[in-house]
N, CA, C and O atoms as CSV, one atom per row, in Angstrom:
chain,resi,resn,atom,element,x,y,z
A,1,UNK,N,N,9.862,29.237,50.248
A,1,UNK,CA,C,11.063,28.672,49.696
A,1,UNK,C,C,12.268,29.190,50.463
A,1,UNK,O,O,12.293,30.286,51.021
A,2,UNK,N,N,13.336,28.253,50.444
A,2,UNK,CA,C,14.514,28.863,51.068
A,2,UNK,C,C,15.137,29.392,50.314
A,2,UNK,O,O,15.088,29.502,49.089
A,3,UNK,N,N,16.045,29.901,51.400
A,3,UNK,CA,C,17.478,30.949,49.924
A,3,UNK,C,C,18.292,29.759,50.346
A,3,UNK,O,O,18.206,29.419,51.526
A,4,UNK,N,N,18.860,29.265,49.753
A,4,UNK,CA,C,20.177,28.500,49.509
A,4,UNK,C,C,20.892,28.516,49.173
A,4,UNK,O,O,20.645,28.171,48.018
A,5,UNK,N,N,22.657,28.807,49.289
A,5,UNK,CA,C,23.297,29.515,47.864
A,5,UNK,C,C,23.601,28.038,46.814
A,5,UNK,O,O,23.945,26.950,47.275
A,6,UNK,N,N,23.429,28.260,45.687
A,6,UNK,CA,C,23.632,27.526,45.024
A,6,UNK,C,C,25.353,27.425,44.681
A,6,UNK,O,O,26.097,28.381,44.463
A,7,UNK,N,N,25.800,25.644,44.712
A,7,UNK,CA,C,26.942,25.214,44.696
A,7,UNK,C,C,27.558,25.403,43.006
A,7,UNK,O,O,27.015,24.788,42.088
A,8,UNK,N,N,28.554,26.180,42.807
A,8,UNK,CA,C,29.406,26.365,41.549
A,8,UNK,C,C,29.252,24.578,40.922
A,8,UNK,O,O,29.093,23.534,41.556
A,9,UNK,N,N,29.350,24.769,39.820
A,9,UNK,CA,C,28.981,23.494,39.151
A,9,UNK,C,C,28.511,22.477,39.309
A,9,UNK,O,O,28.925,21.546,38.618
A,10,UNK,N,N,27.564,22.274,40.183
A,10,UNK,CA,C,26.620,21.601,40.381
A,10,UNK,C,C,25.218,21.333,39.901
A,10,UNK,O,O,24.191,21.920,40.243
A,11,UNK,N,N,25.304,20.734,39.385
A,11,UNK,CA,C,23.393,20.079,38.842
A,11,UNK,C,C,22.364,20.952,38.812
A,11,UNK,O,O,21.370,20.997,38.088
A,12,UNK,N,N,22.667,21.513,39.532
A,12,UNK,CA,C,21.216,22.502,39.464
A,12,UNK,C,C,21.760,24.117,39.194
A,12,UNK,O,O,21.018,25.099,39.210
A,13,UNK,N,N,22.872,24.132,39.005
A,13,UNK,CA,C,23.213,25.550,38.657
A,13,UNK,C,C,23.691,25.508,36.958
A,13,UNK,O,O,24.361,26.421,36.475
A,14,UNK,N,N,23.294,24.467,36.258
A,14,UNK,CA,C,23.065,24.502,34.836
A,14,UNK,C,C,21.756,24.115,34.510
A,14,UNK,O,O,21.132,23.297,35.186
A,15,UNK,N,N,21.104,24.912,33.048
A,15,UNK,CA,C,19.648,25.102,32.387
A,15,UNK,C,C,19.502,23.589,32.475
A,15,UNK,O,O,20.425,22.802,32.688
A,16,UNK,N,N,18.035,23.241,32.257
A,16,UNK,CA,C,17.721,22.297,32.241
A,16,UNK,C,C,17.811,21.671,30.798
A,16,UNK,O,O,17.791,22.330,29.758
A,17,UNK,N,N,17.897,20.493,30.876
A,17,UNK,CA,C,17.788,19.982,29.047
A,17,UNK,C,C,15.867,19.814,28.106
A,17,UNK,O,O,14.813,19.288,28.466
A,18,UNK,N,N,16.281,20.557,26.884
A,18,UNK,CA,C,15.093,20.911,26.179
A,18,UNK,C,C,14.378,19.312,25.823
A,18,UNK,O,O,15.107,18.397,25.441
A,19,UNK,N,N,13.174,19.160,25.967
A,19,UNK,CA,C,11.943,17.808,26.401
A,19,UNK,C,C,12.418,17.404,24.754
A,19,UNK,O,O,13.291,18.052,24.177
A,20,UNK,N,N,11.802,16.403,24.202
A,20,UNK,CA,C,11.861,15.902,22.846
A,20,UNK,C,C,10.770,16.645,22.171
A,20,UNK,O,O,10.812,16.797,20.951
A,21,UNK,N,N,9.422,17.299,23.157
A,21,UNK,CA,C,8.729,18.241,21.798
A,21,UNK,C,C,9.435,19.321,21.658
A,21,UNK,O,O,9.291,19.841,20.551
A,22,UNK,N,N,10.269,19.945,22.489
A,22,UNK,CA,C,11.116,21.075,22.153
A,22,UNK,C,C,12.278,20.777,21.062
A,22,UNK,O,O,12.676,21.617,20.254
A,23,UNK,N,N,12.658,19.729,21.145
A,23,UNK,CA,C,14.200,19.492,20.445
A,23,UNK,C,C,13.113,19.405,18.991
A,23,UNK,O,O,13.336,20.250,18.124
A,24,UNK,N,N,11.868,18.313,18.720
A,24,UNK,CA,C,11.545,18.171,17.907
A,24,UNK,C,C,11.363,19.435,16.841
A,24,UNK,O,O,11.779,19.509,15.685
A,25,UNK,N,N,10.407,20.656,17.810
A,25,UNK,CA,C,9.821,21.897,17.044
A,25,UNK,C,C,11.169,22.478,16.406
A,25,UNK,O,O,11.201,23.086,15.336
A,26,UNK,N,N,12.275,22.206,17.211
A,26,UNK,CA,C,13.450,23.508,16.953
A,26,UNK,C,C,14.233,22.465,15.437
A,26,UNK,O,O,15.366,22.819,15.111
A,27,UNK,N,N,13.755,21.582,14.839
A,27,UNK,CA,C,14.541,20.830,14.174
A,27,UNK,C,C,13.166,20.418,13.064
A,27,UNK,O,O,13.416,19.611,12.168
A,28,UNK,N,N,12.209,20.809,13.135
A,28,UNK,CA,C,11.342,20.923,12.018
A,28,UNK,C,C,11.336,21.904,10.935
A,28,UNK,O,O,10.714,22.940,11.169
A,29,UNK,N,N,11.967,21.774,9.670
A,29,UNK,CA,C,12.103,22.546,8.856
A,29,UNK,C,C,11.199,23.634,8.111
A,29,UNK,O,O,11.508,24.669,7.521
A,30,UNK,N,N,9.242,22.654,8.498
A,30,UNK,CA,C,8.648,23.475,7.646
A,30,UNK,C,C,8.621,24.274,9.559
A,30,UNK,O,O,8.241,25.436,9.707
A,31,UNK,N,N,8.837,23.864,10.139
A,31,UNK,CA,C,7.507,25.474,11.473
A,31,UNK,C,C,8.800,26.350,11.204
A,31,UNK,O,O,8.605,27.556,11.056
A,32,UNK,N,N,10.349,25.785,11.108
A,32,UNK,CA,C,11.406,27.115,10.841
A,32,UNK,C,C,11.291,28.010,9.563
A,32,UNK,O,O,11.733,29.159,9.568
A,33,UNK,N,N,10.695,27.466,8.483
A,33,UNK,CA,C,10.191,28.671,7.597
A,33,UNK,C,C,9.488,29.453,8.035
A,33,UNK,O,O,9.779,30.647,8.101
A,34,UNK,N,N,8.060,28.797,8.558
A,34,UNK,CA,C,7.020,29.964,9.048
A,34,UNK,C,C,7.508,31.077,9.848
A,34,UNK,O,O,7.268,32.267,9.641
A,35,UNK,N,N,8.473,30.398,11.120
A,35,UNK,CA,C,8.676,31.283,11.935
A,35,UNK,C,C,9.636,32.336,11.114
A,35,UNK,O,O,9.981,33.416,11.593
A,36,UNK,N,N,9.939,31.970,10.085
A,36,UNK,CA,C,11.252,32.969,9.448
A,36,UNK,C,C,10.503,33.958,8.942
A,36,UNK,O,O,10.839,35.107,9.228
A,37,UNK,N,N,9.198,33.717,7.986
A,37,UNK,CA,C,8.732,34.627,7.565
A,37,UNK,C,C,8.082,35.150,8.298
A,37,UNK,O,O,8.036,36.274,7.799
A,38,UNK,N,N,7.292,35.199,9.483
A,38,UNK,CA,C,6.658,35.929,10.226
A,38,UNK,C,C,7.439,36.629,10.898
A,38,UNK,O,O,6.991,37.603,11.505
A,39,UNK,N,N,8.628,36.343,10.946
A,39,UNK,CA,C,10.221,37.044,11.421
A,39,UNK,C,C,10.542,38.112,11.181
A,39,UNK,O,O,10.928,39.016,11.922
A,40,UNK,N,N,10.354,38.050,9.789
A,40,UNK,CA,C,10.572,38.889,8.078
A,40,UNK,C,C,9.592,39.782,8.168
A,40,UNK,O,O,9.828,40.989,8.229
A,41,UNK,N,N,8.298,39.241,8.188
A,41,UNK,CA,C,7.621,40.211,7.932
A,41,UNK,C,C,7.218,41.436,8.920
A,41,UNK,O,O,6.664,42.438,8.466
A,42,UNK,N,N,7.563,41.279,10.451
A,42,UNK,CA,C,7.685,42.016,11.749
A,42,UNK,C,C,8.716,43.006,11.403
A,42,UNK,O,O,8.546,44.203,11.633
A,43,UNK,N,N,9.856,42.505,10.817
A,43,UNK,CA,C,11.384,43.643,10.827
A,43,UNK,C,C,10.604,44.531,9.671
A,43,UNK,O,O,10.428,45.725,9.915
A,44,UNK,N,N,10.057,43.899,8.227
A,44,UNK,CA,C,9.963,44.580,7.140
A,44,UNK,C,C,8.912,45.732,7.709
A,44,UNK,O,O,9.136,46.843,7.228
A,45,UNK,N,N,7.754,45.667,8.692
A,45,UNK,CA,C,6.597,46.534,8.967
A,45,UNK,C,C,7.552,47.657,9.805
A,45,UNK,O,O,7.345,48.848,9.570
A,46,UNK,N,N,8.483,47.321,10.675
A,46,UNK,CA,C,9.123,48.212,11.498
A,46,UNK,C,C,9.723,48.579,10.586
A,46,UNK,O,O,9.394,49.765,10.599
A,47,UNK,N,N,10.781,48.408,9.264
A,47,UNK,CA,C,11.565,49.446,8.846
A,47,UNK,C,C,10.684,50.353,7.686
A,47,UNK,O,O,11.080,51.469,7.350
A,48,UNK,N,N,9.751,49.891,7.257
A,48,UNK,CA,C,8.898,50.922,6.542
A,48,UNK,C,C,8.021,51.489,7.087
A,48,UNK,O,O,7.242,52.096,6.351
A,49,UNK,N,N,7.786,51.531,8.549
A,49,UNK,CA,C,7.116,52.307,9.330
A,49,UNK,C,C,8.241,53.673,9.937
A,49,UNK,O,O,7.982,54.742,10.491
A,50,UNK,N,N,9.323,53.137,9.592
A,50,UNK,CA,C,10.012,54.020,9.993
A,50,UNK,C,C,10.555,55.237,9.257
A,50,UNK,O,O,10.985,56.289,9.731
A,51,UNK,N,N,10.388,54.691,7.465
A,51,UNK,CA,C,10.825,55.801,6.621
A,51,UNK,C,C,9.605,56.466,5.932
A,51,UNK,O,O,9.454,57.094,4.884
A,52,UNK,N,N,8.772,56.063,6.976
A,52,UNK,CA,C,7.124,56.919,6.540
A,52,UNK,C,C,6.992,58.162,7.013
A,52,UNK,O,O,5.965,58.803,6.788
């Protein structure tokens, strides 16, 4: 690959845009519960592991 410097605001020096299964997952209400509680339950194991 080459080094190229990449041009200030140009097309390729901004993220790409998220596909429709991405936009879909991030806008599904039940997988955003799950992920909340499995969220929840990671912080809750670290802070009572910590006052053990």
């Amino acid at each position: 690959m080459k080094n190229r410097p990449i041009i200030p605001y140009s097309e390729e020096s901004y993220p790409p845009f998220p596909t429709k299964g991405t936009l879909f997952w991030r806008r599904f209400v039940p997988w955003q519960l799950v992920r909340f509680v499995v969220l929840n339950i990671k912080i809750i194991r670290i802070v009572v592991g910590g006052h053990s």
